[in-house]
C-alpha positions as CSV (number, residue, x, y, z in Angstrom):
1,X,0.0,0.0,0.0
2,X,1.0,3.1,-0.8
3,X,-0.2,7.2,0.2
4,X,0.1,9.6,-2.2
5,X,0.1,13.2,-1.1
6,X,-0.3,16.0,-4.4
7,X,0.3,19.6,-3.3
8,X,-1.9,21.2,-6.3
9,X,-3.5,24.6,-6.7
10,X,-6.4,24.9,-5.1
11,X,-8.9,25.9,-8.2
12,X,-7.7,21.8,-9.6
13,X,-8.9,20.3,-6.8
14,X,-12.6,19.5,-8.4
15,X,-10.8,18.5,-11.5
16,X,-8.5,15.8,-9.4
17,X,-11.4,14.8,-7.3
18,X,-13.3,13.6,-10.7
19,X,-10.8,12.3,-11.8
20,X,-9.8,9.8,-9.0
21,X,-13.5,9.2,-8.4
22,X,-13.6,7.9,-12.1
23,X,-11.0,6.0,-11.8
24,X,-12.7,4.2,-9.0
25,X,-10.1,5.6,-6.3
26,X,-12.0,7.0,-3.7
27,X,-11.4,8.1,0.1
28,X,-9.7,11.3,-0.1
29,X,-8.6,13.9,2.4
30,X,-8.2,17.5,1.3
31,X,-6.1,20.0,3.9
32,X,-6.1,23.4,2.9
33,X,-2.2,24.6,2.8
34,X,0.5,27.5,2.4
35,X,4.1,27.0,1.0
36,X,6.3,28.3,-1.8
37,X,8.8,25.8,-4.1
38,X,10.1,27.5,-7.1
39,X,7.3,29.7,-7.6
40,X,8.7,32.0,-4.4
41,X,5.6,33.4,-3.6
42,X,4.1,36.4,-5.5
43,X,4.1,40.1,-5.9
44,X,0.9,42.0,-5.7
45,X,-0.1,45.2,-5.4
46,X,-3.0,47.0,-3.5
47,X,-3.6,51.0,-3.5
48,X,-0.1,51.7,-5.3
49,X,1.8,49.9,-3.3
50,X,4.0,46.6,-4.0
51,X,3.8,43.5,-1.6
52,X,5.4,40.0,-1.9
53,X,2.9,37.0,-0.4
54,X,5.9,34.8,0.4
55,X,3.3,31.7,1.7
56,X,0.9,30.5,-1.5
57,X,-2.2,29.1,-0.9
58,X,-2.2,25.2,-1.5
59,X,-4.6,22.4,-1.2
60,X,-2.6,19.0,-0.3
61,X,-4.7,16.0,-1.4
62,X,-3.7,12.4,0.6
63,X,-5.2,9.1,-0.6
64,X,-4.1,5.6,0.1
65,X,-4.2,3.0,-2.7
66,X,-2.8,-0.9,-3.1
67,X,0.2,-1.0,-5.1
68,X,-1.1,-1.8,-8.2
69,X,-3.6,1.9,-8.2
70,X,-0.5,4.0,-7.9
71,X,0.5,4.7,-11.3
72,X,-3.2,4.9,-11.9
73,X,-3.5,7.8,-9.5
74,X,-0.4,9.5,-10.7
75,X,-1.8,9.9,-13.9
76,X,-4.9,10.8,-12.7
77,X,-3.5,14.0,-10.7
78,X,-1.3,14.9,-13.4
79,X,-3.2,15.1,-15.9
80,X,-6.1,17.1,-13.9
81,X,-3.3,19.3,-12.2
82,X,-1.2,20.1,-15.0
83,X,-1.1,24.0,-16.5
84,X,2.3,23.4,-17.7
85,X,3.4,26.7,-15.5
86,X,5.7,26.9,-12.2
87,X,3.7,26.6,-9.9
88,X,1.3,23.1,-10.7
89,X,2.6,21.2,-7.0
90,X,4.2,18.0,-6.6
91,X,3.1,14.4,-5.5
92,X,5.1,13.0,-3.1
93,X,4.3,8.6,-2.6
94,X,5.4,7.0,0.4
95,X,5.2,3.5,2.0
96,X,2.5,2.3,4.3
97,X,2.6,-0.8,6.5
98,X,-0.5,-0.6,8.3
99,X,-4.0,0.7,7.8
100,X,-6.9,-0.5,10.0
101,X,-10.9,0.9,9.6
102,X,-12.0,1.7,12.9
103,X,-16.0,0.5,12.6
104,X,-15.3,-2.9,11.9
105,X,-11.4,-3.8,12.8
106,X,-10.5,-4.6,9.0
107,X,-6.9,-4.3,8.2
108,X,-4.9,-3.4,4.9
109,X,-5.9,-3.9,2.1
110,X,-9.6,-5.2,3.3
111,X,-9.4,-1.0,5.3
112,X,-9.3,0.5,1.9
């Protein structure tokens, strides 16, 4: 089992959520976030005056799939995510060695 966490813009996130949901990948959390990568934040301005905000505003999807799903949910947040600009958010797939589902005491891959 695997968790993929995307760290996307937040207008994608409806796009991504169909996506998954299509391809039958559901149980999704959605945190709203602030960070910078490359982008470095961003200059505005407001009554003639110049401002940098250093901390964008994010939305960090986190879903847990079996092994075989990741490549499917890869694509699936790529191609929803992707504007081709600096600034799109990464997806970051880690190991998980336990999951359990509280209500009835299933574990692994019977918890997803």
């Amino acid at each position: 089992m695997k968790k993929v966490t995307a760290i996307i813009r937040p207008h994608k996130l409806e796009d991504i959520k169909r996506a998954l949901v299509n391809a039958g990948i559901v149980g999704i959390t959605v945190s709203e976030v602030r960070g910078f990568g490359q982008q470095k934040g961003q200059t505005q301005s407001y009554r003639g005056s110049e401002y940098t905000i250093e901390f964008l505003q994010k939305r960090r999807i986190e879903v847990v799939v079996s092994d075989s799903l990741v490549a499917t949910a890869l694509e699936c947040i790529t191609g929803a995510a992707q504007t081709g600009n600096i600034g799109d958010g990464k997806i970051f797939v880690s190991p998980v060695s336990k999951v359990v589902r509280i209500r009835t005491g299933e574990a692994d891959q019977d918890a997803l």
